[in-house]
N, C-alpha and C positions, 0 to 999 in steps of 0.2 A: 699516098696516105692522105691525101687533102680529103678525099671521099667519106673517111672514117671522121674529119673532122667538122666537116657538113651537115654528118649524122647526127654527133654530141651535138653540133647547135640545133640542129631541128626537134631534139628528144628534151633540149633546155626548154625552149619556147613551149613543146608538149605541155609538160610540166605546169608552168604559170597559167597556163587556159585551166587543167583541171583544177586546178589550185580555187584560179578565179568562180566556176564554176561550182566547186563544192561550198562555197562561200555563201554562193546564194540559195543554197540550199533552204527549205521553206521550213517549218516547224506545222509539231501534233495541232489538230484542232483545242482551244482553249476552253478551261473550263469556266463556270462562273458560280457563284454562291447567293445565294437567297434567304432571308427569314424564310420559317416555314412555322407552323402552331408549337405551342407546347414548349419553346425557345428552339426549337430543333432548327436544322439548318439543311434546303436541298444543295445540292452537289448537281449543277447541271453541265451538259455537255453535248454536242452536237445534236441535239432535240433527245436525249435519253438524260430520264433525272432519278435520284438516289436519297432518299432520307436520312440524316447521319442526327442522330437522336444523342442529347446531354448527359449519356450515362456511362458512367463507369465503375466499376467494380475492385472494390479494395480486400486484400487476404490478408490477415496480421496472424502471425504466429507467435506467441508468446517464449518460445525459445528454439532454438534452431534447428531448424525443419531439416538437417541433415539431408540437405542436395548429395545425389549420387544419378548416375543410370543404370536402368532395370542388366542384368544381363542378357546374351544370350547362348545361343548351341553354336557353337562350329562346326560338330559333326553334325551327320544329317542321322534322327532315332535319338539321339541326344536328349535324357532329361534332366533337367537342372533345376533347380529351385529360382524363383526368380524372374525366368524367362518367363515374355508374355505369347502369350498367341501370334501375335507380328514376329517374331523374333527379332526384332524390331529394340534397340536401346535409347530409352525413353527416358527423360529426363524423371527422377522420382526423388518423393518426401517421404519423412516419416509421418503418419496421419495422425491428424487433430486427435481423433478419436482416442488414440493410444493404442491402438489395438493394429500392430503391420506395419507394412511401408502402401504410399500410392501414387502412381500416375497419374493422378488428377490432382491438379494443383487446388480447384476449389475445397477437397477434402485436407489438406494440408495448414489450414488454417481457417479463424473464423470469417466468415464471407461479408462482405456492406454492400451493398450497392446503392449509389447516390444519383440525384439527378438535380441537374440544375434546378434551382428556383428561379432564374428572371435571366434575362439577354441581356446585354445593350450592343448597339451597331458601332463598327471602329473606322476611323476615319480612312481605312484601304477598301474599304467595301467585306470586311469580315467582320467576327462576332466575338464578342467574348462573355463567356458563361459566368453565374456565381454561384454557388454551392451552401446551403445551409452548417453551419458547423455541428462537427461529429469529435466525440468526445477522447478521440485519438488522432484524428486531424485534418488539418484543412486542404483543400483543392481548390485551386485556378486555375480555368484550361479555356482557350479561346481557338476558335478556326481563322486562319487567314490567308486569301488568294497567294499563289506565288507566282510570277511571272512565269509563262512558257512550261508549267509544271504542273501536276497535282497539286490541290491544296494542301495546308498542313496543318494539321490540330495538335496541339500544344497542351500539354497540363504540367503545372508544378505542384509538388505533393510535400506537405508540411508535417511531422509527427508530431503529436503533440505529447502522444506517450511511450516508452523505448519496446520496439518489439522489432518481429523479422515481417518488413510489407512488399508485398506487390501488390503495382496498382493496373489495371488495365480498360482500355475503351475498350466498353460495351454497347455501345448505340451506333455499331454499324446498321444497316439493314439485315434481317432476320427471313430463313423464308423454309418453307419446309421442302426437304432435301429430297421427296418423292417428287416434287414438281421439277426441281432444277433438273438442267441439262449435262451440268458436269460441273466438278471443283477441279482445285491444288490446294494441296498441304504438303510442304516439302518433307520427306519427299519422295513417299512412299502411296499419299493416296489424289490418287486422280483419276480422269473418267469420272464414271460413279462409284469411285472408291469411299467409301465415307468412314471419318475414324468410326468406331465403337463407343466413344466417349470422348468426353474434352480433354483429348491427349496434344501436349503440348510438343512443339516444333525450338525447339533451342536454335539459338545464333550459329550455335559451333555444327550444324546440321545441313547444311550447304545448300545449294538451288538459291532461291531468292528468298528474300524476308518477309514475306507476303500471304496471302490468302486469299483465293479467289471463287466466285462464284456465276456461273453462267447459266443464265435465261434466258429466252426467247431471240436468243442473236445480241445479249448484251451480256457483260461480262461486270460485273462491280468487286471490289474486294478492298483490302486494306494493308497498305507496305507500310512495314516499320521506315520511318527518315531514313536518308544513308548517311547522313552526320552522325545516327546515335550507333552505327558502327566501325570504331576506331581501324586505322589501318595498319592490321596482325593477321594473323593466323588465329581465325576465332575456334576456341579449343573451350570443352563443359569447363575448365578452369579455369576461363577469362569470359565467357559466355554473359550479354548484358541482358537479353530479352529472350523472350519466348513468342511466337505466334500460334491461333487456333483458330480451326475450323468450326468446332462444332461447340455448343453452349450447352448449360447444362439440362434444359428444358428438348434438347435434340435436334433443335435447327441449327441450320446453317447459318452461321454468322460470324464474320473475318474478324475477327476480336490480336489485341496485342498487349502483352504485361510485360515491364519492367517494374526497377529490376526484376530480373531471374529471381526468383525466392532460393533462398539458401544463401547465395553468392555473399562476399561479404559485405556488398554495396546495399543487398539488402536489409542491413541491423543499421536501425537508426535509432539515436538518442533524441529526447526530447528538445523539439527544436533545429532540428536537423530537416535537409530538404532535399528535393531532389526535383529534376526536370524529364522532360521527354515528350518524341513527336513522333506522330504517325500520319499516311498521308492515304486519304482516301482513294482508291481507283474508279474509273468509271469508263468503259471503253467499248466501243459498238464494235464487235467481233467474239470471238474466243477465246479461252483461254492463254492461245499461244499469241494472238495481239495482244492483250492483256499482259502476257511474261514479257514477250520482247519489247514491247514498248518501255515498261519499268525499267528491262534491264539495261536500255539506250537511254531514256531521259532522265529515268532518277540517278542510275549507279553509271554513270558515264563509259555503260559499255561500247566497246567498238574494237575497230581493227588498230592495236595498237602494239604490236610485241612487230620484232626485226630481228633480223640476225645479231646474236652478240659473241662477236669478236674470233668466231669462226661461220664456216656455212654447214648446211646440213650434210655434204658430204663429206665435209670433213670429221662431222659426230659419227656419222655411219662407218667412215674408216678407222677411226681410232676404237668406236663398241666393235668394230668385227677384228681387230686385234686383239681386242682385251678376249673377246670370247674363243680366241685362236690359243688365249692360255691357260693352260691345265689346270696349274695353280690356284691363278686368282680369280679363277672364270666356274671352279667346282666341276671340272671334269671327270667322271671316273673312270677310265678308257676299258677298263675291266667289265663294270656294269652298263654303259654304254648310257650313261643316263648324268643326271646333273645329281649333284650333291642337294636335300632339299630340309636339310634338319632343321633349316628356322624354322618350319613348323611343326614334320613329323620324322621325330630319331630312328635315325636308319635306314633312313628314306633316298631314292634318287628318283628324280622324275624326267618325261621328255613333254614334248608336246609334239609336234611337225616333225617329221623328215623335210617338208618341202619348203622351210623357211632356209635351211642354209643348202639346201639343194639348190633353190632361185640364185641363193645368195653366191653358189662356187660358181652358175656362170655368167650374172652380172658382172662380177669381180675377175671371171675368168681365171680362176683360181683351182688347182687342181687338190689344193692340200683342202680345202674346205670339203669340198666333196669327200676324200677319203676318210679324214680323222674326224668329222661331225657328220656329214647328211650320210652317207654309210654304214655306221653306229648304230644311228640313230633311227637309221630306216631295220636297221636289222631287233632293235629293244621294241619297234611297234609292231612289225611281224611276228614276235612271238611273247611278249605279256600279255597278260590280261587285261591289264588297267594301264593309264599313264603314270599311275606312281605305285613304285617297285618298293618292296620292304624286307629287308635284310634279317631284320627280328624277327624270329617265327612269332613270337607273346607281344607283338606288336601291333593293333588294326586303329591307327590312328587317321582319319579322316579317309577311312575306310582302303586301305592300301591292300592290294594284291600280292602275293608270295609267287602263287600259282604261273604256269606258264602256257597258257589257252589261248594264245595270239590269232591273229592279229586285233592288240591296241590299239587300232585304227578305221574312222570315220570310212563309210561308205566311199562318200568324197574323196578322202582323203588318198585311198586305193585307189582310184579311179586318176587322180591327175598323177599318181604317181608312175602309174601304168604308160601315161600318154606323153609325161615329162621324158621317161624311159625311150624315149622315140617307139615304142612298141617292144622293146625288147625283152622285156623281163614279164612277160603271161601271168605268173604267180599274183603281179598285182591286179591285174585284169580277173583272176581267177577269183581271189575273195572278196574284190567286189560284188560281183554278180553271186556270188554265195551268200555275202551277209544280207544284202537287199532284203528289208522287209523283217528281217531279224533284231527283236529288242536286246541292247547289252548296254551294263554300266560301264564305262568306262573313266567317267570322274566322276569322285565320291559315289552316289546314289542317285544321280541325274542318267533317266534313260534317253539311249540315245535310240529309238525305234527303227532305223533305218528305211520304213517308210514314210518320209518329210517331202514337203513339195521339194526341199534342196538335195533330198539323197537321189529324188528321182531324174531333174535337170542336171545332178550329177550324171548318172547313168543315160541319160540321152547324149551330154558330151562325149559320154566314152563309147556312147555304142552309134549314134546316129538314129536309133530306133525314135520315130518321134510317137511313139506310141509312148514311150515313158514321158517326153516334153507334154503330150496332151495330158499324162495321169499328174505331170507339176501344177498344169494352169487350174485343171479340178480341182487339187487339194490348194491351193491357192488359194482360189475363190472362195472356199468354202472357209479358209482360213481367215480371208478381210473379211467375208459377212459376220463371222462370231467374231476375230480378236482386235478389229479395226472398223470397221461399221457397226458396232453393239457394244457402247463403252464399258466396262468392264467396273465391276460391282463388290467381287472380290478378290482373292489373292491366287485361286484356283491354276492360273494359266500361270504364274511363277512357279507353282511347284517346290512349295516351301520345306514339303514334308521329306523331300529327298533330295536338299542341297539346294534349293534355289536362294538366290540370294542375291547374284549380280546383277548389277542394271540391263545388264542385256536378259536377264530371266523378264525381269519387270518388263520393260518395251517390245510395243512389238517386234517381228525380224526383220529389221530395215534392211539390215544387208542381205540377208537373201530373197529377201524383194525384191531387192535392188539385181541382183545378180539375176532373178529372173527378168525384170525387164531388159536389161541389157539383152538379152536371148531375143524376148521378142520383141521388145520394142512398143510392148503391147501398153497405154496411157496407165490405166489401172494400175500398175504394176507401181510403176513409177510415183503415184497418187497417194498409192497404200505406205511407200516404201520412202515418201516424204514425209508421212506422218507419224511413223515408227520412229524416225531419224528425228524429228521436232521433239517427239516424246522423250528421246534419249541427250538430245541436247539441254531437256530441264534440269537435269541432276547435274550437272555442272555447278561449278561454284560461276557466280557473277556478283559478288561481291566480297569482301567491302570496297568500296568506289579503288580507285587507283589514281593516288595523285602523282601532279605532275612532280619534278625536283628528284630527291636524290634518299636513299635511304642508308646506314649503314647496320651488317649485319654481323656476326658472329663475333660481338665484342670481346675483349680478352685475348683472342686469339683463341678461342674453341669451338667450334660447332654445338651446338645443344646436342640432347640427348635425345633419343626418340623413345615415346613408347612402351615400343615391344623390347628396348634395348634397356628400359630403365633400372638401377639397382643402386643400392645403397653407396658402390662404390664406382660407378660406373663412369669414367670420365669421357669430356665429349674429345671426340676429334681435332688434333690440334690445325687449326687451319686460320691463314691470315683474316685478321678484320678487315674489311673491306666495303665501301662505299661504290653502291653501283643506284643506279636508274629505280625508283621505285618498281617499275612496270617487271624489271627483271625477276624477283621471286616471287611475284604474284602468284598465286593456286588460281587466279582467277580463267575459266577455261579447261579446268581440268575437273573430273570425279573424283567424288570419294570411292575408296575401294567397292563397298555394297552397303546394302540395308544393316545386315549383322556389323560389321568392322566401321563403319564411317570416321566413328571416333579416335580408333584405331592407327587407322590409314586416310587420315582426312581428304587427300588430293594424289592419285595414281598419276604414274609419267605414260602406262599404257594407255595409248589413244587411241586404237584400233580403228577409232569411229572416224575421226578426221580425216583419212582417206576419203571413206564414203559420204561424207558431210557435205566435200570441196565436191565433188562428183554431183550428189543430189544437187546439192546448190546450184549448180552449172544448170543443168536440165531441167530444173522445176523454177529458177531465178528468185531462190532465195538465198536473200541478202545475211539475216541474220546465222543461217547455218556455215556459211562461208566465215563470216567472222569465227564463228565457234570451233572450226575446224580450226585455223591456223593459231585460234588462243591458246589452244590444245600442245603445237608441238613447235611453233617456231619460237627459238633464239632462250632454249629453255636449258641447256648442258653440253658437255663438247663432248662426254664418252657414255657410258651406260652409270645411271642415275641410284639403280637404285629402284625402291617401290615406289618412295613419294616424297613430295611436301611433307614433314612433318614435325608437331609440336611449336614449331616458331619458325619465321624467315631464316634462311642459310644460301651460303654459295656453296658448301663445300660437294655438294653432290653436282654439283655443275662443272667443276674442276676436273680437268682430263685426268688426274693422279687420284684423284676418291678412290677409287677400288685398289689402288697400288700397295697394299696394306694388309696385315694377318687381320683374317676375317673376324677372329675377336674384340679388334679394335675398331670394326666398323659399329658404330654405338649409334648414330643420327638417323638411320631409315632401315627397314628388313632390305636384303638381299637375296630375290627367290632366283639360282643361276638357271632355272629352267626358262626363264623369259627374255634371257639375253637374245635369242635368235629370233622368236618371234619380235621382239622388240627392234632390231633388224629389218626386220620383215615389214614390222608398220611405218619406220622412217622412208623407207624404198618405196614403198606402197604410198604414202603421202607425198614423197617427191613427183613418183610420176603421175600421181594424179593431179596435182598441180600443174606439170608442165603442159601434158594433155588440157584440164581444161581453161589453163591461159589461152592457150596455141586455136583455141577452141576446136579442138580433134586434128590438126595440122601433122602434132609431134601424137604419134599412137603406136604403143606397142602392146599386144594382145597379152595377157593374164591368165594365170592359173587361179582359183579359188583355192588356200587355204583352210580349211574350216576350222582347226583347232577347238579351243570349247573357251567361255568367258572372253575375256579380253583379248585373246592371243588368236585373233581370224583376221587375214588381212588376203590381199591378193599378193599373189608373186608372180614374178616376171624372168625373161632371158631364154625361153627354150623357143621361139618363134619370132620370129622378125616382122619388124613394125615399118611404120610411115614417119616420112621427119620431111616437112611442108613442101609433098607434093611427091619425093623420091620412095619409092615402096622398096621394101629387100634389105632393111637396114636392121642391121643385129645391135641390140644393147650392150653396150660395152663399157664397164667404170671400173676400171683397175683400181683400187688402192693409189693413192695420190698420183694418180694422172694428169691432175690439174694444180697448178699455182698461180692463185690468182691474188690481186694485186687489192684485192676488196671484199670484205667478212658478210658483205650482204649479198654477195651474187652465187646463188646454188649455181650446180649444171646438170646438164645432161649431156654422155656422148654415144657415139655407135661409128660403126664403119660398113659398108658395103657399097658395091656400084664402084669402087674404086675410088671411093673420096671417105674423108673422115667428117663427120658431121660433130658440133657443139653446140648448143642450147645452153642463156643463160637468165634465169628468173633474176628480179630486183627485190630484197624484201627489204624494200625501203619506202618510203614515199616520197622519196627525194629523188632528179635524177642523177646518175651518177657516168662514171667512165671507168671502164676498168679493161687491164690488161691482162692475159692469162696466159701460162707458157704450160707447154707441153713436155712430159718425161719421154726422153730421148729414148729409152731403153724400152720403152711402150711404142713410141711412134719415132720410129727410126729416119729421121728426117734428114735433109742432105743437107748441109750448112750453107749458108747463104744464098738459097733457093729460095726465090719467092713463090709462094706456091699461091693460087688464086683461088677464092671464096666467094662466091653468092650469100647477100647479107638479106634477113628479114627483121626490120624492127615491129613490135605487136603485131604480127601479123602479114606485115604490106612488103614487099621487096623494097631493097632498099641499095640498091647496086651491087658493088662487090668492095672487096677489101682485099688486101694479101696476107699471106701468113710468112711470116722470116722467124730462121732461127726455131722454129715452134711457138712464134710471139705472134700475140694479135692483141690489138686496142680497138676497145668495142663499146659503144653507148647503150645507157639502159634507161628507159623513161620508168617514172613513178612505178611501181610496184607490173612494173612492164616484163615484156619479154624479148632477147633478140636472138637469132640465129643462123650459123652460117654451116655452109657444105664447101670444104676443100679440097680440091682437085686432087687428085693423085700422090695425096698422102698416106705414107705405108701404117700398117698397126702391123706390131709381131703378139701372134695370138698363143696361147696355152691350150688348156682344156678346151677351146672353141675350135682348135684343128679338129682334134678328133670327132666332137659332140655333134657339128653341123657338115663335115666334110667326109667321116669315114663312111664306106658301105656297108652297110651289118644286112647280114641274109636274114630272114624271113624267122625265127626261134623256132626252136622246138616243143609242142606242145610237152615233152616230158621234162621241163627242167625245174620239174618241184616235183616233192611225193612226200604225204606222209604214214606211217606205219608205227605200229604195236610193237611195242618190247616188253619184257618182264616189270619194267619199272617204269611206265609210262608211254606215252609215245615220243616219238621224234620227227621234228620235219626238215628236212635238206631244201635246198633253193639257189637257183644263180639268179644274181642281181646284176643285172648288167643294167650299164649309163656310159654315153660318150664314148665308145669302144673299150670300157675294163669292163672285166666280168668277173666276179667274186663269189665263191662258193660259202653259204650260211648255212650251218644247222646246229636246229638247238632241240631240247629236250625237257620232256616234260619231270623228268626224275626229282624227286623230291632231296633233299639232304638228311631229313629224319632216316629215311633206307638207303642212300647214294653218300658217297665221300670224295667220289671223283669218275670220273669219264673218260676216256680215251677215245681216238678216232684215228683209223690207220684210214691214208689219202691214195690213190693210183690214178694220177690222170693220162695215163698211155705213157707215159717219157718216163717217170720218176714216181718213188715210195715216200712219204712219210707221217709219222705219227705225231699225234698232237694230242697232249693231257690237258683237261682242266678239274681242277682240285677245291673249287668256290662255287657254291649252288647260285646264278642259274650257272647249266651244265651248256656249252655253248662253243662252236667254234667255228672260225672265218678265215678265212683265207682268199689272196687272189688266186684266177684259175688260170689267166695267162693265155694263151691261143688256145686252151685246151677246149674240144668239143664235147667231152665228157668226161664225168669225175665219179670212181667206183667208190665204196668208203666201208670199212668195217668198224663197227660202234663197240664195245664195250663197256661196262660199270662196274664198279670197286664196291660194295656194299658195306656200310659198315660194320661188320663183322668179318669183312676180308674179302669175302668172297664175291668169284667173280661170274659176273652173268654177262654172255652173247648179245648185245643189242640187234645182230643182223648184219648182211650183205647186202649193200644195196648199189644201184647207179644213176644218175640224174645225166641229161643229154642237153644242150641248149641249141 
């Protein structure tokens, strides 16, 4: 063991270099400030300079402008009163005029605009303004250099007479917006997206506090201070400011008001005062230098979340128990779908088969497989839509009744076809049928089945690179309009039939991305960095996060959320508790979409984070790497939940939050359909972590999930990967396989070649030592056998070690990696005997059909995976003419019948050795009588 101790000292010393190292780390080029005419002052900066003019702009309202936001449509066809053309909730007044309400803050009261009368210079090298007096009141505002920072302009605003004010700088630079190259306004318009009018951007509206404008390869704009946002959960009902793009003359001009008009910080008596700063931007690059600079030097963003007090596989293992219960997980094993009534009654929805399909053989888990990805693969082969509707008088965010399956992506078919080891044709079969075929399948968002992704699907499944060549055409053609030609208006979100989540808004990073991966081709890569940039805007990265300690759910209750809220509604009883600021921070996370933000301020689906840590790696950027991991590490130990909401909380972090009757969960909505994709992206984020630590060392090959919104990730386990150097290594993480001695070390493991393999990330920036023991009843170990290991620390071999008892002690440098391969240690595998070992013969092209009955059609099907085979068939019979179904079985041995008496009309069974299964259909019609569905046989 001296060897293993050799390591910890050499991983210590690691340690203190990087340490020393980041230390000296250099800082942004400096800005410097100058008189300029008229009192104005330039803003210079590495030879690019900016005119920041004496004027601002004051609104008084003489009684209270009644803050609210605009509505909008949830459904897509939706009209409402209220909603704007953005669908888009905008902060709005009632108008000056008397006449409506309006989104334009200038019409919400009467307008001043002031300008300095005289300078004088201040003894730091800044300015301070004076202002002529106005007969409701005074203003002082001065600019002053800040060390290492943007400058900051400063105004204190005096009432002299009682009304409702916002005051705002108005003498940013001004430019007409047909010349610019591109804006931001959080956080909706970028590109050449430009609002329609001086629609304001609220606190409580996420991305950053800023406003930006890019010309000629210079970028200038104007961030609210991060001092003047307190550190909460900024919600329209603690909301301090607002930011704008556009003025009321039509230019382009990064403009900031506080207070918020309405708010009650804005009713000031006479004599009352108030302060506030804003800091100009000026930056030689783009927009996205312009964000992430702000979002590093002013809001102190960085790589700053760790494991808290478990590691990620251990959240993985306790959400894939909880989603193993019926119960408290919204199971319906009858409708084969997720219970989905927080939003629409009567409703169960799925997403994937192939999130807990990956998930039964990572875990190596046979009951996953059967009671979820089998269900669940059988509800997407024959709905229509992904959410099913019980109510016939029911069509809330547009749910299907019907049963016109498959409810599944081109894609979707296709890996499932290939996950199948080839076994199951059916799925092979409606791939290559729907190809090319338009169908909704959520809400009113078509899914055209010709995408550069349906078709890079279909060359995986066929090998034909004829479909690979028709991805990289429609590709191409895709970056030169949606990525090389900034985008002007909302057209390519697709508002009018459901668009709405940021992945509508962004380009398609990840299947970008997944194309280049394919080829390898730079473009690819290029395009699918800049989708991925665009989609890490909408993130929150503020308010700053300080260091120290916060406490959260005083009283002993969790708040209330929301979608939960009601007059009698108590929060969730959960201890008060004192933890690490950094721990409930939203910072890193999205708001739900453009419609809900306010809603669902901050989602736990990270989908993106996978592919973030990925780009990052291959394109060597820095700031997506941070954004990925602020996304999902050291955020809750079981399934959360939807989001952040309303106010800081632990209780959604607590492995027991879901252990409770679902009317009592009052603090965040609970959608059970995301429990598995949400699976899917922690797994999908571990390994892609581990991969591009190891930098491609630890790799093990992917399936594409495609899902729809947030719920797309890759999944893994049905093909064997590389772990540093050894090829033929299967993925293998049972349910607590590991006990490890330290909350910050994730792992990874596999076995093949006769050795067991362990891999363990650091999410620390500390280094550490931690010991791990193995479950005996997994890895059936000999006692007091020392088994030997080849050690990797970052990368570099690093001798060996031994393994005793299933114990090893192991060194991890700073946010490092180490790994070992042990010699002829046994794994007792489940599902992975069959899946990777059995020999299944070649299928029969007849083991689906479907065919015409009196009351619909009906389609049969064998589903076979990992040596089971399961006979499905379901129908399209209606319940308005149908009351029940029957189905008499013969599979050469044995008779029997099977009723189902609840529309859909449906039934499953395994088939056993059997090669083929005869079946006589029936219906009960509601007036009694009975009608022949047919004689049929399916062959596999």
């Amino acid at each position: 063991m001296n060897g293993t101790r050799d390591l910890i000292r050499s991983v210590l010393f690691l340690a203190a270099c990087v340490a020393s190292a980041t230390a000296a780390a250099s800082s942004t080029e400096s800005y410097q400030l100058k008189a300029a005419p008229n009192n104005a002052v330039t803003v210079e900066r590495a030879g690019k300079r900016a005119v920041y003019q004496p004027v601002f702009t004051v609104i008084k309202a003489t009684s209270d402008p009644k803050l609210r936001l605009s509505g909008f449509a949830s459904t897509p066809g939706e009209s409402l009163e209220g909603v704007n053309v953005e669908n888009y909730p905008l902060p709005r007044w009632r108008a000056a005029s008397g006449e409506g309400n309006t989104d334009i803050v200038y019409e919400a009261g009467a307008v001043t605009e002031i300008r300095a009368t005289s300078s004088r210079a201040l003894d730091n090298g800044g300015t301070a303004w004076t202002f002529a007096a106005n007969p409701d009141f005074t203003l002082e505002a001065e600019v002053r250099p800040v060390p290492g920072e943007a400058p900051r302009i400063s105004w204190k605003f005096t009432a002299r007479t009682p009304g409702w004010y916002t005051v705002g700088y108005t003498g940013a630079p001004a430019s007409n917006p047909a010349g610019d190259d591109g804006f931001l306004q959080p956080l909706i318009w970028q590109e050449k997206r430009f609002p329609r009018a001086p629609l304001m951007t609220a606190e409580s509206m996420g991305g950053l506090p800023l406003t930006l404008v890019t010309r000629d390869g210079v970028t200038r704009g104007l961030s609210v201070d991060p001092a003047e946002s307190p550190y909460r959960l900024p919600t329209i009902a603690n909301a301090r400011f607002g930011v704008m793009l556009r003025n009321p003359k039509g230019e382009a001009q990064p403009t900031a008001f506080a207070p918020l008009l309405g708010q009650t910080d804005s009713h000031f008596d006479a004599g009352q005062s108030a302060t506030f700063s804003v800091r100009p931007l000026l930056v030689s690059g783009d927009w996205y230098q312009a964000f992430t600079e702000a979002a590093r030097s002013l809001f102190g963003f960085n790589d700053y979340r760790q494991n808290f007090e478990q590691s990620l596989n251990a959240t993985i293992d306790t959400m894939t128990e909880f989603a193993m219960d019926d119960v408290h997980a919204g199971w319906d094993a009858d409708l084969r779908g997720f219970d989905y009534n927080t939003d629409v009654k009567g409703t169960v929805k799925v997403v994937s088969a192939l999130h807990p399909l990956a998930t039964s053989l990572i875990q190596d888990d046979p009951e996953v497989y059967r009671l979820r990805a089998l269900p669940i693969t059988e509800f997407l082969m024959s709905r229509t839509k992904y959410l099913y509707n019980t109510l016939p008088d029911s069509h809330g965010q547009n749910a299907a009744r019907d049963m016109k399956g498959p409810a599944a992506e081109v894609s979707e078919l296709a890996e499932l076809y290939q996950m199948s080891h080839g076994q199951s044709p059916v799925f092979r079969h409606y791939a290559l049928e729907l190809a090319g075929k338009p169908r909704q399948l959520n809400l009113l968002m078509v899914s055209d089945g010709a995408t550069f992704w349906d078709k890079l699907a279909l060359y995986r499944l066929t090998g034909d690179k004829t479909h690979l060549n028709a991805a990289r055409s429609i590709a191409d053609k895709y970056i030169k309009a949606r990525i090389n030609t900034p985008q002007r208006d909302f057209s390519d979100v697709r508002l009018e039939t459901g668009g709405q989540f940021w992945s509508d808004f962004a380009p398609k990073f990840v299947e970008l991305f997944e194309l280049w991966q394919e080829t390898k081709e730079p473009r690819y890569l290029a395009a699918a960095q800049a989708g991925a940039r665009t989609y890490a805007s909408y993130a929150w990265y503020y308010p700053r996060v300080p260091g120290g300690e916060i406490t959260v759910d005083r009283g002993g209750a969790a708040p209330v959320g929301y979608f939960m809220a009601g007059p009698d509604s108590p929060g969730i009883p959960t201890p008060e508790i004192t933890l690490p600021a950094w721990q409930v921070s939203q910072v890193g996370l999205t708001p739900e979409a453009q419609t809900t933000y306010h809603l669902n301020p901050a989602t736990f689906l990270a989908h993106h984070a996978a592919y973030e840590l990925r780009i990052a790696a291959a394109a060597n950027d820095s700031f997506l790497h941070d954004a990925a991991r602020s996304a999902i590490v050291g955020r809750y130990k079981s399934f959360p939940g939807y989001d952040i909401n309303v106010t800081f909380s632990n209780v959604y972090a607590r492995s027991d939050y879901l252990q409770r009757p679902f009317s009592n969960l009052t603090y965040n909505e609970v959608y059970f359909n995301h429990v598995w994709p949400h699976i899917a992206l922690l797994t999908d984020y571990l390994m892609s972590d581990f991969e591009t630590r190891s930098k491609g060392a630890i790799e093990f090959p992917a399936r594409y999930a495609q899902g729809y919104a947030y719920l797309r990730s890759k999944v893994y386990g049905d093909r064997p990967g590389k772990f540093m150097g050894d090829d033929n290594v299967r993925l293998w993480m049972p349910r607590r396989l590991i006990t490890s001695s330290d909350p910050q070390a994730n792992y990874l493991t596999g076995y093949g070649n006769d050795r067991f393999y362990l891999a363990l990330s650091n999410e620390s920036p500390d280094a550490r030592k931690v010991t791990v023991t193995l479950d005996r009843e997994r890895v059936p170990y000999e006692p007091g056998r020392e088994y030997s290991a080849r050690v990797w620390v970052d990368g570099k071999p690093a001798g060996t070690t031994t393994v005793v008892n299933g114990s090893v002690t192991l060194p991890l440098s700073p946010k490092g990696l180490t790994a070992i391969a042990v010699d002829g240690l046994p794994v007792f595998t489940r599902l992975h005997t069959d899946y990777f070992n059995a020999q299944q013969a070649a299928p029969s092209d007849k083991g689906f059909r479907t065919d015409q009955t009196p009351v619909g059609n009906a389609t049969a099907m064998f589903l076979s995976f990992a040596g089971r085979h399961d006979f499905y068939l379901w129908t399209g019979a209606s319940d308005s003419d149908v009351k029940s179904a029957r189905v008499t079985l013969k599979n050469g041995k044995s008779e029997r019948t099977l009723v189902d008496q609840r529309h859909p009309f449906e039934f499953s069974t395994p088939a056993g050795d059997a090669k083929a299964m005869e079946y006589h259909l029936e219906f009960v019609r509601t007036d009694g009588t009975v009608v022949d569905g047919g004689r049929h046989s399916i062959e596999r």
